[in-house]
N, C-alpha and C positions, 0 to 999 in steps of 0.2 A: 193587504192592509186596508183596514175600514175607519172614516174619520171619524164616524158618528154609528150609532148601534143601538135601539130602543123598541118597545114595543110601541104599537099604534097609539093607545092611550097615553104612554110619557113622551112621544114625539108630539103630538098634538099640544098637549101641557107645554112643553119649550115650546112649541112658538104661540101658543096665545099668551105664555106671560112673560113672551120677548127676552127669552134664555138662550134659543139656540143659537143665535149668530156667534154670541161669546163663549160657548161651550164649543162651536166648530173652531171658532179662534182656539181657544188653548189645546183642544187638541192636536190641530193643524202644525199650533209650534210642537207639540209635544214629539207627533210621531213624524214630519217632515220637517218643520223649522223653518222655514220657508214662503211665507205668506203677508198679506196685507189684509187688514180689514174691509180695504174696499173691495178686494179681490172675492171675501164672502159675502157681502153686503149685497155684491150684486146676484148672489145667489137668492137673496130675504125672497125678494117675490117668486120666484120659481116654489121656493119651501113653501111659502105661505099659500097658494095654489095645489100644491101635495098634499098640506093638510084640511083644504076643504076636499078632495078630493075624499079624504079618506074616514072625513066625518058621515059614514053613511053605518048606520045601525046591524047590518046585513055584511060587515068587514069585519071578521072578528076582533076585540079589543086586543086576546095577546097575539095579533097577526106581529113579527116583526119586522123591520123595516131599518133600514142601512141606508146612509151615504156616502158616497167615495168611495167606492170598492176599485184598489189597483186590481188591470188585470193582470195575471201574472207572467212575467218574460215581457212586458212593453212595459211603455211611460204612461199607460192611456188608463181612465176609471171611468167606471161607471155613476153615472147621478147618482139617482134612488133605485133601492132593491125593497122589493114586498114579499117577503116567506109567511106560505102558510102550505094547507092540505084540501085537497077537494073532494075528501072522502074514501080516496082510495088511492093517491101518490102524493109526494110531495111535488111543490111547484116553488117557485122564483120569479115572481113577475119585475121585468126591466125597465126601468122607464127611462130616456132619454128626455130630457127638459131640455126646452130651445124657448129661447126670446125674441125670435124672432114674428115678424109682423108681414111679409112676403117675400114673394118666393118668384122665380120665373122659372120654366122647363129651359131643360138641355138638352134640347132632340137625339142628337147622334152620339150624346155618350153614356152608357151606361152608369145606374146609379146615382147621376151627379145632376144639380138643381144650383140656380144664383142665388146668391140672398146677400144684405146689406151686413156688411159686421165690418165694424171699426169704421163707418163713415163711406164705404166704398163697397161696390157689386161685386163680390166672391162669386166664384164657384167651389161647390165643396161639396159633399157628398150629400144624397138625399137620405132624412133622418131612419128611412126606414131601413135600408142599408145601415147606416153607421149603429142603430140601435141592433142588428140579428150579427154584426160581424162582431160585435160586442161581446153576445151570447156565446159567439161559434168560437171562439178564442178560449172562454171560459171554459166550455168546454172542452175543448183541445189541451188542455193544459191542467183542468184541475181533477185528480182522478178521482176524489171524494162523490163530486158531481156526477162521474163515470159510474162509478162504483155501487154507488147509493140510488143510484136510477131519479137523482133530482132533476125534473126540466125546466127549463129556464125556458119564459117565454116575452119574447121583447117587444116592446113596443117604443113613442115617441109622443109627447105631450107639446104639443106647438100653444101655451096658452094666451100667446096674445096675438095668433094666428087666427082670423074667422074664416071659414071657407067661403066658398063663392059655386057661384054652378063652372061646370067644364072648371074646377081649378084646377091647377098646372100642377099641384103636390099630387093631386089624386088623378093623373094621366095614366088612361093605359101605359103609354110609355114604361110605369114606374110598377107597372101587375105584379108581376113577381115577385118582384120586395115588399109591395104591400101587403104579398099573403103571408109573408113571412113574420111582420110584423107593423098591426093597424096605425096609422098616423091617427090624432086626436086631437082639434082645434079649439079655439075658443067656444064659447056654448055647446061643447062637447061632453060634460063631466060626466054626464048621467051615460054618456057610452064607454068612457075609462071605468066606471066604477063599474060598468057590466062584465069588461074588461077585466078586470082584477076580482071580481069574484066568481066568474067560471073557473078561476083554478083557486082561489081563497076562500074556501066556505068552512074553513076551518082555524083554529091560531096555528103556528109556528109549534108541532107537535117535539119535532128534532133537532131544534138547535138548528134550523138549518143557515143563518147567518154565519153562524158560528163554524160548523161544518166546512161550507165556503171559502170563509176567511183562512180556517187552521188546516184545510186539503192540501194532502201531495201535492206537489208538483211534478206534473212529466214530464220527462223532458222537452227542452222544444224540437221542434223537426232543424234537422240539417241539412243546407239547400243539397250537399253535396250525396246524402243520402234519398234524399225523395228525387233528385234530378231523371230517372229512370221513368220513376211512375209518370212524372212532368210530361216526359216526353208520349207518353198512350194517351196523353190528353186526361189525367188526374187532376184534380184541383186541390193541391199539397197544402197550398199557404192563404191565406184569408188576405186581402191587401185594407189596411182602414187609412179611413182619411187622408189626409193629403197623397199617399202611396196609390190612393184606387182613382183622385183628381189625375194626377201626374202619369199614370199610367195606361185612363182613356185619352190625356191628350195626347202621348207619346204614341199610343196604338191608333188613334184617328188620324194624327200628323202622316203616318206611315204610308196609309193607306192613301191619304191625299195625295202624297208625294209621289207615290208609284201611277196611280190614277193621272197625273198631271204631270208627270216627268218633271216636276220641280222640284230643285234641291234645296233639303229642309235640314235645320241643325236642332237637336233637343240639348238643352243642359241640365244634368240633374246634379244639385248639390245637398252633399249630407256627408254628416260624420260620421264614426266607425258605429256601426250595428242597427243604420235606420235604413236597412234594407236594400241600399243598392243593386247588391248582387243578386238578391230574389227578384226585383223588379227588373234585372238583365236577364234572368234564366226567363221567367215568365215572358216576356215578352220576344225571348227567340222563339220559344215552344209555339206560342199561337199566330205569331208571324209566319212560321215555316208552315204550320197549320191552314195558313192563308194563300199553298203555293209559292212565296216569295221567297227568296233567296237571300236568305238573312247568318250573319253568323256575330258569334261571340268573340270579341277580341283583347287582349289582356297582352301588357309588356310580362308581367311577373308568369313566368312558365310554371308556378307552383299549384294553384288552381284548375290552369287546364289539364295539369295531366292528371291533378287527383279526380274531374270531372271523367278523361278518356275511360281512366280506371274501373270508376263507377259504371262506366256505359260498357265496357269488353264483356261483349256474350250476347247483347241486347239488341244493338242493331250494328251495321258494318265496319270496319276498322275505317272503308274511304269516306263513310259518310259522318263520323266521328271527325277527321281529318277536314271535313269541311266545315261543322261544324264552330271547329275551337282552332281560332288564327290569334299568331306570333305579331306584336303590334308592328313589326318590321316588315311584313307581306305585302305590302302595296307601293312598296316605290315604282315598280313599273306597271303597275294595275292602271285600265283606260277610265277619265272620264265617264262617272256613272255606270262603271262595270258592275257596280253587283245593286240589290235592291238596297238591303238595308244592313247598315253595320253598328254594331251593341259595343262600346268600348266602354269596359269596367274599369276600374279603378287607373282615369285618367290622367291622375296627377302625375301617372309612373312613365309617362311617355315619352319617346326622346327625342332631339332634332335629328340626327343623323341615325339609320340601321345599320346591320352588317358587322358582321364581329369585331370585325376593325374599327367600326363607324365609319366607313368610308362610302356607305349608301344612303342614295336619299336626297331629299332637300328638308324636308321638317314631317315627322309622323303624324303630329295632328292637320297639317296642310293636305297630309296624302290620304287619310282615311276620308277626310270630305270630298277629296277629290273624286275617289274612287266609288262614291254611295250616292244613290238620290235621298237616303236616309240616314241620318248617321247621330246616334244619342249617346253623348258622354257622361259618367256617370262618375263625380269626384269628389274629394276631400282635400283640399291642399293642405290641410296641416298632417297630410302621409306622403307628402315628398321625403325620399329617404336616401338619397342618393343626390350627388353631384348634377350629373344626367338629367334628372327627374324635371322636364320642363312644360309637365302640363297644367296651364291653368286657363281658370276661366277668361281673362283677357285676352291669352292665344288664341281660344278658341273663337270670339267673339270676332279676334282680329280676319282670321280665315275665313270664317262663315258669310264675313263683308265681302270680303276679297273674291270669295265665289261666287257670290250672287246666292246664297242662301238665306232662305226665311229661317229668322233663327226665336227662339222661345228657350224662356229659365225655369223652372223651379228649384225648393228647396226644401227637404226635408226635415223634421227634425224628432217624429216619433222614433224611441228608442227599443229595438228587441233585443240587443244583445247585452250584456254585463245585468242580467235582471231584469232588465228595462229602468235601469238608474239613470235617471238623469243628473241627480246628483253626486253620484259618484263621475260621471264623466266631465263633470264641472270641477269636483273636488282635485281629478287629477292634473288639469288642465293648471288650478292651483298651481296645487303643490308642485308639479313638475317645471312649474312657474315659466310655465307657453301664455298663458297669458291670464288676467286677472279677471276673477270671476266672481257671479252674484253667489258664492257658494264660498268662499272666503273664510265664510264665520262657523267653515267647518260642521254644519249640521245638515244632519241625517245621510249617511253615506251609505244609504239600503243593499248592500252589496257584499257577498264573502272576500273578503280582501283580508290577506294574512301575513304577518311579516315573522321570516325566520330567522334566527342568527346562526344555523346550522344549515348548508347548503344539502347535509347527508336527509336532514328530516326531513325538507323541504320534497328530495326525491322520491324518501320513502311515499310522505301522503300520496304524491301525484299518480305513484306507482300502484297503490291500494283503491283510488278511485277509477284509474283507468281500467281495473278488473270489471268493473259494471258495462261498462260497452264502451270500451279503447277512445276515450274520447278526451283524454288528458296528456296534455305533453308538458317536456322542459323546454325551454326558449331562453335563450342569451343575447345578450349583444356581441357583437363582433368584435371582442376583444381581447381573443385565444387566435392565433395562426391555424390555419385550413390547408395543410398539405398535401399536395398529390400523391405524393410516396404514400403506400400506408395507404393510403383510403378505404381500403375494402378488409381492413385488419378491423374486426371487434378489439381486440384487445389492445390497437391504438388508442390511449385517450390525448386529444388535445386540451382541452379546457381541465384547467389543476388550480387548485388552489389548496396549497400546503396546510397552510393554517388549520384548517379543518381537515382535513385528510379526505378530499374528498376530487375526485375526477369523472370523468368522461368522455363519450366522443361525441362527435358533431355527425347528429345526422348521416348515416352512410348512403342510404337512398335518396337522391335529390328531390325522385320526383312523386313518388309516394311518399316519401315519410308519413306524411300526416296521417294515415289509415292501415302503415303498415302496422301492426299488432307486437311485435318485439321491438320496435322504433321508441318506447316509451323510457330507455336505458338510453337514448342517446337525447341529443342537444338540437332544436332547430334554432335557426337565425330568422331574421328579419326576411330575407329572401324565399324563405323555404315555410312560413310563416302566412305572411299577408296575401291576404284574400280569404285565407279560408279561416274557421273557427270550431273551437270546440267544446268541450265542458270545463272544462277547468285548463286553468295554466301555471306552472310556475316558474317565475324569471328571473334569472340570474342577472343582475345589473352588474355592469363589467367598472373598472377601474375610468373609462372615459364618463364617466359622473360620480360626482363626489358634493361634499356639503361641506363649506368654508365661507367662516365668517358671515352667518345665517345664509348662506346664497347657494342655492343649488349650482353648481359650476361644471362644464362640461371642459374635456380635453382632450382634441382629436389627432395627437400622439399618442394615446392609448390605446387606438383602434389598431387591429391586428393589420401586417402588411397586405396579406392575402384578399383584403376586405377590398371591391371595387366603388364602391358607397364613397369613398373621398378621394379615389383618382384623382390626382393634378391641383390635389389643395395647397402641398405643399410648395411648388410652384408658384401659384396664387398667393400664398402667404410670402413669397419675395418680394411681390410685385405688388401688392396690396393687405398687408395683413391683418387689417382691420375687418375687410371685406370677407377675407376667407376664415376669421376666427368666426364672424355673423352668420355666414354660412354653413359650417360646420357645426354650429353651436346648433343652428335649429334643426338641424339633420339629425342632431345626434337625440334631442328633446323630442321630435318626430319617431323616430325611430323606437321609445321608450315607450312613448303613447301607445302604438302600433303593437308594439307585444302584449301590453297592460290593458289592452280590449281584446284579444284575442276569447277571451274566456268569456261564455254564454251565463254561467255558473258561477265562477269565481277567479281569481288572478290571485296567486300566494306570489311574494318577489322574495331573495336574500340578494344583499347587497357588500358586494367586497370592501366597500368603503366604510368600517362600521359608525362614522359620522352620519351618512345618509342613512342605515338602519334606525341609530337614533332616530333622527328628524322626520323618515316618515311613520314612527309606531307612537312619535309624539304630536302630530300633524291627525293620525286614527286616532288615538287615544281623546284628543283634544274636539272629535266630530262631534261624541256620545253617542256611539255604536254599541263598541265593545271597552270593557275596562282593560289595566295593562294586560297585556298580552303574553309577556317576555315569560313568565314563565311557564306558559302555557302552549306555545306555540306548536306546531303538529297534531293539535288536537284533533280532533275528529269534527267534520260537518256535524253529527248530531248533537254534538255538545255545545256549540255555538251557541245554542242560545238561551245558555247561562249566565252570559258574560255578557249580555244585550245589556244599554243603561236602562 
């Protein structure tokens, strides 16, 4: 998606006769809906800088030129884009605009420089970096650009930057990203426009904005499928912004901490699809890379084994086993037994181990105990279970309690569900977890499809998973899971009459997710989270429903067999308030949880056909897509007839 699109000559014309702030405005609402005028406002002087910039006679008049280019699969855009031809290929010159006025180096961490934004000294990635990983995305993603042999070449425009001698932005330090892509300061112009006409000596011969914008997409990489190459020491995944800040401190901390025998606690927070899990796989790989004794640790066994899976052939079954640990592994582990320990998805974490839970003292107490390093990587609104007691407070509380140096961040660029931001606001909505700037239902950029047919809903899931097995069905836990029977295909648990339509639940616990004929049966929450795929479609069970406009949840609905609400009932003798509150956002967690799964898209049918209403009146109401109802199972390529 592009906000803005013009040749050189009509972009110039907007802003000398002070058109284009109000033309990015109405487009902004048009195709996001989501904006402030001041929020473009403070883009005028960057534009008005682009456009002397590109007032030079020797820039062709129909060179084209673009602003806001989403990249695709993330939340992140690009400034400005400059399409032309240098004679003999087409090019893409990238410009990264900063307003920034200074800068200080960051000796020991790659890529990354301070600078003031919002009143206070950031660190944040140096622009020449964040402009090539910009490039390197696009490319990874858009096959037109593959295809068509277009090069994109990036750069960064600092114009109210002046350089200085020895400045800290043009430090060896920074060599390599500089060659990648030149930084450009104040009284610079006459070396951008040198810039932009080694590969523009010609206009925009092929549409190539356009090309860009209307390109394939390919898919994104799945950590679970590149984790192999990760390990030869590959460079799978690009990390930008905040993820590449967050990631030289988490890798510097490490190193400090092993260097000094001092125990250090990292926190990373982020919601579903801003990369945690890539920034835990990355960071074991080049940590073990380091010598150091590092492993990955996860309460939800559904990840590591699809991880094991991936690695059988590759390297050894013991070294796999070391690896990828049970968050329950350390109750008797010594003080600073191992270097460094990676816990993913932290929320899931329990006080007590042992099948019974009769081991232990507290899982988050014992992995600090057990590491000179130890980085938790969480999202509390994915507690799904009873159990589930990790948060950042615990964490903060033990890290005191050791004597560890302890550091936050938090994330919020998005790769998964498209890279919507808006859709992961819209659902937060509507699932009405909590209230959002997204409310007023626009722009929900994301395939999201509602059936009132659970059989269609199968069929689609089943017809796209023919492309590369990357599509499942996912329910709530609100069918019985019996031992008897389990290894019977022609067991179905999950029925619903109405429709004629059944299934089973997952027969493989711990593959499912890659087994190849798994796309005929049903994952849960458990068998589920952590890992992602291309599409999903979810069956919302009878414990959510829509009564008296309120989305309402009912944790009697939930199957016996389900462990997720252990000892509520209980709890609801002794306090029923407390366990209806509890159960309530378990059960809203848990809905979330499936409805991000999908990199691509999340189809739901809902047994309640009240909730069907309310959410295809809740999409209908974004201006996405028009009514839906009779059109439902359509096909991905037809979508986008029904765009508003």
């Amino acid at each position: 998606m592009i906000i803005y699109e013009a040749t050189k000559t009509e972009f110039i014309s907007d802003v000398t006769n002070e058109l284009l702030v109000e033309r990015l405005y109405e487009s902004y609402q048009n195709k996001i809906g989501r904006t402030g005028k001041s929020e473009i406002n403070s883009w005028e002087n960057s534009l008005h800088r682009m456009s002397n910039v590109l007032q030079d006679q020797e820039i062709p008049s129909d060179t084209s030129v673009a602003i806001e280019f989403k990249i695709p699969n993330t939340s992140k855009r690009v400034d400005f884009l400059i399409a032309g031809h240098d004679g003999e290929q087409d090019h893409v010159v990238i410009v990264e605009l900063k307003q920034w006025s200074e800068v200080e180096k960051v000796v020991t961490k790659d890529a990354l420089v301070s600078t003031y934004l919002g009143g206070s000294l950031r660190t944040v990635t140096h622009p020449s970096y964040q402009a090539w990983s910009y490039a390197a995305l696009i490319e990874d993603f858009n096959q037109n650009v593959q295809d068509q042999h277009i090069v994109l070449n990036p750069c960064a425009y600092l114009h109210n930057y002046r350089k200085i001698e020895n400045d800290p932005i043009m430090d060896p330090h920074y060599a390599d990203h500089l060659a990648k892509a030149p930084v450009f300061g104040k009284g610079e112009i006459q070396q951008l426009r040198g810039f932009i006409k080694k590969y523009v000596r010609f206009g925009d011969r092929n549409q190539l904005i356009y090309q860009i914008e209307h390109g394939k997409i390919r898919p994104s990489k799945s950590l679970q499928d590149s984790l192999a190459s990760l390990l030869k020491g590959n460079q799978e995944f690009v990390l930008i912004d905040e993820q590449k800040v967050f990631y030289e401190d988490a890798y510097q901390l490490a190193l400090g901490s092993i260097k000094n025998n001092q125990k250090s606690v990292m926190i990373i927070e982020g919601g579903p699809g801003t990369g945690k899990s890539v920034m835990a796989i990355n960071l074991l790989v080049n940590l073990i890379n380091q010598g150091l004794t590092a492993m990955y640790v996860s309460k939800n066994s559904a990840p590591r084994n699809v991880y094991a899976s991936k690695l059988k052939g590759t390297i050894k079954k013991t070294q796999i086993d070391n690896l990828f640990k049970g968050s329950g592994s350390f109750t008797e582990s010594d003080e600073k037994e191992f270097d460094i320990l990676i816990i993913d998805e932290a929320h899931r974490l329990n006080e007590k181990s042992g099948l019974f839970s009769n081991k232990g003292d507290n899982q988050i107490k014992e992995v600090i105990h057990s590491s000179k390093f130890t980085i938790f990587f969480i999202d509390e609104n994915q507690k799904v279970t009873l159990k589930d007691i990790g948060s950042i407070d615990l964490i903060k509380k033990y890290s005191h309690e050791l004597g560890a140096e302890l550091i936050q961040g938090k994330l919020s660029s998005q790769f998964r569900c498209d890279g919507s931001d808006a859709y992961m606001a819209w659902l937060d909505d509507v699932l009405q977890i909590k209230k959002t700037a997204n409310a007023n239902d626009r722009g929900v950029d994301y395939d999201f499809r509602i059936f009132d047919d659970p059989n269609s809903m199968l069929k689609e899931i089943e017809k796209l998973n023919k492309k590369n097995n990357k599509s499942r069905i996912l329910a709530g836990y609100c069918w019985e899971w019996p031992k008897n029977g389990r290894n019977n295909t022609l067991h179905k648990d999950i029925e619903i009459p109405e429709h004629d339509f059944s299934i089973s639940w997952n027969l493989n616990d711990s593959i499912w997710a890659i087994e190849p004929d798994s796309v005929t049966e049903a994952g849960c929450i458990h068998t589920s989270q952590g890992l992602e795929f291309d599409y999903v479609g979810v069956i919302i069970g009878p414990d959510l429903s829509f009564k008296n406009d309120q989305v309402v949840t009912d944790y009697k609905k939930r199957a016996k067999t389900d462990q997720s609400l252990k000892g509520i009932k209980t709890l609801a003798k002794e306090n029923p308030d407390k366990a209806q509150a509890l159960a309530d956002q378990i059960i809203r967690n848990t809905y979330r949880t499936l409805m991000t799964r999908g990199q691509k898209g999340c189809f739901i049918f809902c047994t309640n056909p009240e909730l069907n209403a309310y959410f295809r009146e809740r999409l209908n109401r974004s201006g996405v897509y028009e009514d839906l109802s009779p059109k439902v199972g359509m096909v991905a390529e037809d979508r986008g007839k029904y765009k508003s």
